[in-house]
ChimeraX commands (.cxc) that place a marker at each C-alpha (Angstrom):
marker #1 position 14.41,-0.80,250.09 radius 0.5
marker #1 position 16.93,2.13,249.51 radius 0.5
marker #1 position 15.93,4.93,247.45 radius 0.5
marker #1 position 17.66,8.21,246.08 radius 0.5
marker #1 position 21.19,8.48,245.26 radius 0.5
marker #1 position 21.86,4.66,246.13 radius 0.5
marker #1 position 22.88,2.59,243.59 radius 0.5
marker #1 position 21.57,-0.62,245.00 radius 0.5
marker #1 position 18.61,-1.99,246.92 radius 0.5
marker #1 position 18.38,-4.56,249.56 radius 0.5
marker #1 position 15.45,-7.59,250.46 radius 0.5
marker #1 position 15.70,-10.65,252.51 radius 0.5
marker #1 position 15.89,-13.80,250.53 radius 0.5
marker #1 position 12.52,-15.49,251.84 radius 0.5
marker #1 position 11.52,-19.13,252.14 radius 0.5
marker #1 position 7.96,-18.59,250.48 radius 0.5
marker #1 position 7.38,-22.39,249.95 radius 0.5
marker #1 position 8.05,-23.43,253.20 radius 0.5
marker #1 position 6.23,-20.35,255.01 radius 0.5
marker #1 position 2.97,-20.95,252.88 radius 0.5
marker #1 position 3.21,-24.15,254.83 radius 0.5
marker #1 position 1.86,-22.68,257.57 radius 0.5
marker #1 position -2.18,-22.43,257.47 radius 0.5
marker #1 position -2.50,-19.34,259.37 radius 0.5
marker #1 position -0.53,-17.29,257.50 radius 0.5
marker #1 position -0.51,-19.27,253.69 radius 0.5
marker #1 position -3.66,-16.91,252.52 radius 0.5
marker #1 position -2.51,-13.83,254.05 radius 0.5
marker #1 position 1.76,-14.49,252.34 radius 0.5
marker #1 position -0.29,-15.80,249.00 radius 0.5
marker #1 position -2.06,-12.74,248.99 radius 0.5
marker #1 position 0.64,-10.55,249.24 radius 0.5
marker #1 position 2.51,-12.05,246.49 radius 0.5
marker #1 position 5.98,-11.95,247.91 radius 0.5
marker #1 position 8.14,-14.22,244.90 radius 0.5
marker #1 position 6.24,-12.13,242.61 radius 0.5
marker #1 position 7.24,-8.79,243.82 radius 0.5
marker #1 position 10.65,-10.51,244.05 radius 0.5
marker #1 position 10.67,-11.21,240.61 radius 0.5
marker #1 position 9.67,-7.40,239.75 radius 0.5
marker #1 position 12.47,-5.83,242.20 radius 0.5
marker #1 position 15.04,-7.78,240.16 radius 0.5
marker #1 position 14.00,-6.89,236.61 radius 0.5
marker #1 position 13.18,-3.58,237.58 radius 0.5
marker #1 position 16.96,-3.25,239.16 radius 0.5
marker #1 position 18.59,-4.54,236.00 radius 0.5
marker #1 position 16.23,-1.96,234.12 radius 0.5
marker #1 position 17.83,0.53,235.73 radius 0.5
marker #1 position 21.06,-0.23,236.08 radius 0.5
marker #1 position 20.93,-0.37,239.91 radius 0.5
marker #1 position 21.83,-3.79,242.54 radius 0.5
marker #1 position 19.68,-5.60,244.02 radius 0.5
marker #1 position 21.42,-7.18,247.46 radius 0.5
marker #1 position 19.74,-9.83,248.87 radius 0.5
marker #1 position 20.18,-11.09,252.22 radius 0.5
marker #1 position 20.06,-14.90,252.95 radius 0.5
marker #1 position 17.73,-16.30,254.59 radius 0.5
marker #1 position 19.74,-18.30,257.30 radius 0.5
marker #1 position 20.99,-14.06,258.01 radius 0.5
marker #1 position 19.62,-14.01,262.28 radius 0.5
marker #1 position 18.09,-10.43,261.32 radius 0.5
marker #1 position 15.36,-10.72,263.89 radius 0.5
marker #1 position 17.32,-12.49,266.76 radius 0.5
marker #1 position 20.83,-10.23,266.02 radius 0.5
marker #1 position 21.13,-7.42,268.40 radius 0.5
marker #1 position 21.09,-4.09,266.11 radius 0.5
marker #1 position 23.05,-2.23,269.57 radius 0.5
marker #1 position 25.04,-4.29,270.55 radius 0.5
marker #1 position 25.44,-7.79,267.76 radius 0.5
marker #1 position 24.78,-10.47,271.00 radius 0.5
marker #1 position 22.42,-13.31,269.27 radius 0.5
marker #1 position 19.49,-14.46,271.24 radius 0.5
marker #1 position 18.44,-17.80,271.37 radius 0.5
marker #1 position 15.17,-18.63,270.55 radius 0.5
marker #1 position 12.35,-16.51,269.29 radius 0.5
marker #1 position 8.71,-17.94,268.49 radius 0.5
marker #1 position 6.47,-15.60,266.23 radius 0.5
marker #1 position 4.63,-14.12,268.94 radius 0.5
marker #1 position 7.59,-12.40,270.62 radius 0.5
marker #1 position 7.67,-8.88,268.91 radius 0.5
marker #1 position 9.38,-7.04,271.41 radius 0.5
marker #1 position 12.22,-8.18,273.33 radius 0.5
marker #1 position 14.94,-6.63,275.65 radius 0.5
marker #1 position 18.40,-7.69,274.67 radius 0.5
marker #1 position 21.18,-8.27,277.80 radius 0.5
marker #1 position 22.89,-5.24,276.98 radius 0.5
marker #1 position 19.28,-3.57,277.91 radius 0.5
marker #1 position 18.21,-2.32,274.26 radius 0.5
marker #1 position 14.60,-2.96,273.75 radius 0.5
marker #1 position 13.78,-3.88,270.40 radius 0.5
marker #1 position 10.57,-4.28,267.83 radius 0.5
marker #1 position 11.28,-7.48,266.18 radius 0.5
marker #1 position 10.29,-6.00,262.55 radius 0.5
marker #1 position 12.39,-2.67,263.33 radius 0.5
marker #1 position 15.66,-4.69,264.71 radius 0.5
marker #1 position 15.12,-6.85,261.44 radius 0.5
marker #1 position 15.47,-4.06,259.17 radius 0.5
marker #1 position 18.10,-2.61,260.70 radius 0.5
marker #1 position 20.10,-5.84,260.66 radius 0.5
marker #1 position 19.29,-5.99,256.98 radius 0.5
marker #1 position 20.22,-2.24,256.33 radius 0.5
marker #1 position 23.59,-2.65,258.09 radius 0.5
marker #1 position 23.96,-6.42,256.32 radius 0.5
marker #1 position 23.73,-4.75,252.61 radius 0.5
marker #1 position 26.27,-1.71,253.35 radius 0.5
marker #1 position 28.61,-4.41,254.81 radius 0.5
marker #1 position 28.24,-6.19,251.49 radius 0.5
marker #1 position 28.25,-2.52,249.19 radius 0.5
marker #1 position 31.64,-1.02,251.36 radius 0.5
marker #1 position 33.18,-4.50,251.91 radius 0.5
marker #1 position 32.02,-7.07,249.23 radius 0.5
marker #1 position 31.15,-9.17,251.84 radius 0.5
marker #1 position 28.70,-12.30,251.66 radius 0.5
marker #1 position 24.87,-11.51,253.85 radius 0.5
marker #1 position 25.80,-14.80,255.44 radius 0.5
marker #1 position 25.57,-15.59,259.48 radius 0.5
marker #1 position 28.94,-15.44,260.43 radius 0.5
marker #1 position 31.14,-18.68,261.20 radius 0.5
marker #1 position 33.30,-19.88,263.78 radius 0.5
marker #1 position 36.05,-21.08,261.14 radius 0.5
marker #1 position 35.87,-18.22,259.27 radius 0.5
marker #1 position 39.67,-17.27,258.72 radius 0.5
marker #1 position 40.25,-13.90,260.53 radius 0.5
marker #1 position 37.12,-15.29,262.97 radius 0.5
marker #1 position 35.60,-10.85,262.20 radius 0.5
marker #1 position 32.82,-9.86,260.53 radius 0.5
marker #1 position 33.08,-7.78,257.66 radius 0.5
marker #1 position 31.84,-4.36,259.50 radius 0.5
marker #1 position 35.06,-5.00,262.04 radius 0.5
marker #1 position 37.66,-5.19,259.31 radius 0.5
marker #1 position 39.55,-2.05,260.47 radius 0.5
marker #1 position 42.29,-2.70,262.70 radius 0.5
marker #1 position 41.24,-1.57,266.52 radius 0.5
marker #1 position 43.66,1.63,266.94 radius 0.5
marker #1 position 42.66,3.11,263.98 radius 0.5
marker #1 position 39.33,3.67,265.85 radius 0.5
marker #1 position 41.05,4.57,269.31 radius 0.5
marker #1 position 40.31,8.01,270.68 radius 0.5
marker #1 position 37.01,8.18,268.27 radius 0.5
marker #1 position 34.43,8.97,270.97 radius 0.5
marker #1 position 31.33,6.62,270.63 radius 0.5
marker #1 position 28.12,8.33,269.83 radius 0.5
marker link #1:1,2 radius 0.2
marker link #1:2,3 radius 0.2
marker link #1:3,4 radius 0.2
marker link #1:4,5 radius 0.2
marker link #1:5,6 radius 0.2
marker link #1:6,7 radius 0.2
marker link #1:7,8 radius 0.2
marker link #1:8,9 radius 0.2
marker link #1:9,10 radius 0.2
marker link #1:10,11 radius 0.2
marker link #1:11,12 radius 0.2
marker link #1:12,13 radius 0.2
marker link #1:13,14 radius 0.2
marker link #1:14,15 radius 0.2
marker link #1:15,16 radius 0.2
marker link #1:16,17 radius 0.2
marker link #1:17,18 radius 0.2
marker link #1:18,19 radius 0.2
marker link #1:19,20 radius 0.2
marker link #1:20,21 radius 0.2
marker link #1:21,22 radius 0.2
marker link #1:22,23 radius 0.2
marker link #1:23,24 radius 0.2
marker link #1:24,25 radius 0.2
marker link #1:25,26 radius 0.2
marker link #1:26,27 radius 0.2
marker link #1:27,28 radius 0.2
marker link #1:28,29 radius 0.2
marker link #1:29,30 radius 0.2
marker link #1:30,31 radius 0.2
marker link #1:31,32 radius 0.2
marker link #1:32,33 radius 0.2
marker link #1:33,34 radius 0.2
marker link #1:34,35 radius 0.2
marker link #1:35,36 radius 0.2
marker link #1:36,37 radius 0.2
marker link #1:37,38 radius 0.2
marker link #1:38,39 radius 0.2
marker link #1:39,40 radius 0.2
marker link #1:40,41 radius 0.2
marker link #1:41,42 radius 0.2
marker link #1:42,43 radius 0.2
marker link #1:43,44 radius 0.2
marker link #1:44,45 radius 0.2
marker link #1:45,46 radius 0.2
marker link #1:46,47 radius 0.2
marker link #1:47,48 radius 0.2
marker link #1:48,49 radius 0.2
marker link #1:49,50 radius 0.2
marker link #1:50,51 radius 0.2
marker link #1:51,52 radius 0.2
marker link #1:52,53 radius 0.2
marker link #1:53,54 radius 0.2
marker link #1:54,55 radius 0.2
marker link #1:55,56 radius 0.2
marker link #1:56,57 radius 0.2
marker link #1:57,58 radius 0.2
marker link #1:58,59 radius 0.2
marker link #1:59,60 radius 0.2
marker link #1:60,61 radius 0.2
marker link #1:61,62 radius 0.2
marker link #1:62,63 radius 0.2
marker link #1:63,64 radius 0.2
marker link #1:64,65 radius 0.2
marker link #1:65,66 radius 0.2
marker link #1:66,67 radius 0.2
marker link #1:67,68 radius 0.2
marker link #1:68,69 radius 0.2
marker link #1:69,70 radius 0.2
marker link #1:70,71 radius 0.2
marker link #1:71,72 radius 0.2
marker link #1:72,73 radius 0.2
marker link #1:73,74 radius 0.2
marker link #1:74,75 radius 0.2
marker link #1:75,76 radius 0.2
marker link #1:76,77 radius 0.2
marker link #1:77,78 radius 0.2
marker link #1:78,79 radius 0.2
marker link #1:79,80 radius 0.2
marker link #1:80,81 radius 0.2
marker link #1:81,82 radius 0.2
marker link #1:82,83 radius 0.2
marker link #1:83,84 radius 0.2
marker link #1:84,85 radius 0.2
marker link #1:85,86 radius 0.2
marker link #1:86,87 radius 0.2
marker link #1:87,88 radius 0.2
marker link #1:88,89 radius 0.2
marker link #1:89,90 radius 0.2
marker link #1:90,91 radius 0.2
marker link #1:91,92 radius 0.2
marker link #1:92,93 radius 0.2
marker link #1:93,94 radius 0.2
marker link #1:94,95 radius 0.2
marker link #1:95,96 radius 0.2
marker link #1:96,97 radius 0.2
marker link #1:97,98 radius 0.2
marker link #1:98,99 radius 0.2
marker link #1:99,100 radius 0.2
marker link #1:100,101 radius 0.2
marker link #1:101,102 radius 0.2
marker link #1:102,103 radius 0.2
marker link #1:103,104 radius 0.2
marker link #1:104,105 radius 0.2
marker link #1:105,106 radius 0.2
marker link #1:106,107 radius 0.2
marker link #1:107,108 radius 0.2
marker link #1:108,109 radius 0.2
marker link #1:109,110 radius 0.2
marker link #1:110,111 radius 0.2
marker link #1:111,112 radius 0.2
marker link #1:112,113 radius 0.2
marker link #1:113,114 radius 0.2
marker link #1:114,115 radius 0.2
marker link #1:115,116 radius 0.2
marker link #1:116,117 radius 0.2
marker link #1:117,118 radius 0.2
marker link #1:118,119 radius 0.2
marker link #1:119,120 radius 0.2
marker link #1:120,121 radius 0.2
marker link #1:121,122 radius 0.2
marker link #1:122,123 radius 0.2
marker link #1:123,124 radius 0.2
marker link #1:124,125 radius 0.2
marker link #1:125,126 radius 0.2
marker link #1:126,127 radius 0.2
marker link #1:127,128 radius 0.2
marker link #1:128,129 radius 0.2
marker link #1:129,130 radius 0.2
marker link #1:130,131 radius 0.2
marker link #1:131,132 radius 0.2
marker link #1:132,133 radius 0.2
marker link #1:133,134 radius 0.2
marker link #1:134,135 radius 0.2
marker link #1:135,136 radius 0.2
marker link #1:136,137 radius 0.2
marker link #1:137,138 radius 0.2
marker link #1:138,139 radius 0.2
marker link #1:139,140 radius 0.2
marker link #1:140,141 radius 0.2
marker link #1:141,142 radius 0.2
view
């Protein structure tokens, strides 16, 4: 969640029902509460006056390079680190929120939809890669 001078707050839109499904983890995701808390975040948004972004759920956040945007494949739950092809080694929780972070500014600067982005879209970029490609040129990369 953002906090300070933002004006809007960003979660991940979470499949509760289906993740309580699971038997090793239904006590520990009940416990915790998560559609309440959801529930709370959104009334206390509206309270005061602030956003609340929320990033679907179909949104690759974990698999989704935060470096370099290349999508892995497949990653089971116990994988929690994992070294992308361009060499970046990631924390699957701290590539996640950074997908997420990046995700809701794409949405606040470009109106964007948080969804996974399509092969038919109609310019076939992503809203982040809107600006045409000289207007970058000669910007050195940091």
């Amino acid at each position: 969640m953002l906090t300070g001078w933002k004006t809007e707050d960003l979660i991940e839109d979470l499949a509760v029902r289906n993740m309580v499904k699971n038997h090793r983890l239904a006590r520990a995701i009940s416990d915790a509460a998560w559609r309440q808390f959801r529930t709370m975040l959104e009334y206390k948004a509206a309270w005061h006056g602030r956003d609340l972004i929320v990033v679907d759920r179909w949104f690759p956040s974990t698999r989704l390079c935060s470096a370099c945007g290349a999508l892995a494949q497949k990653m089971p739950l116990d994988v929690r680190e994992w070294v992308c092809r361009c060499g970046s080694v990631h924390d699957r929780d701290v590539n996640a929120a950074r997908n997420i972070l990046a995700a809701g500014l794409a949405v606040t600067a470009c109106g964007d939809d948080v969804r996974p982005q399509r092969g038919t879209s109609r310019t076939g970029r992503s809203s982040a890669k809107q600006e045409h490609p000289r207007a970058t040129k000669g910007i050195p990369v940091l």
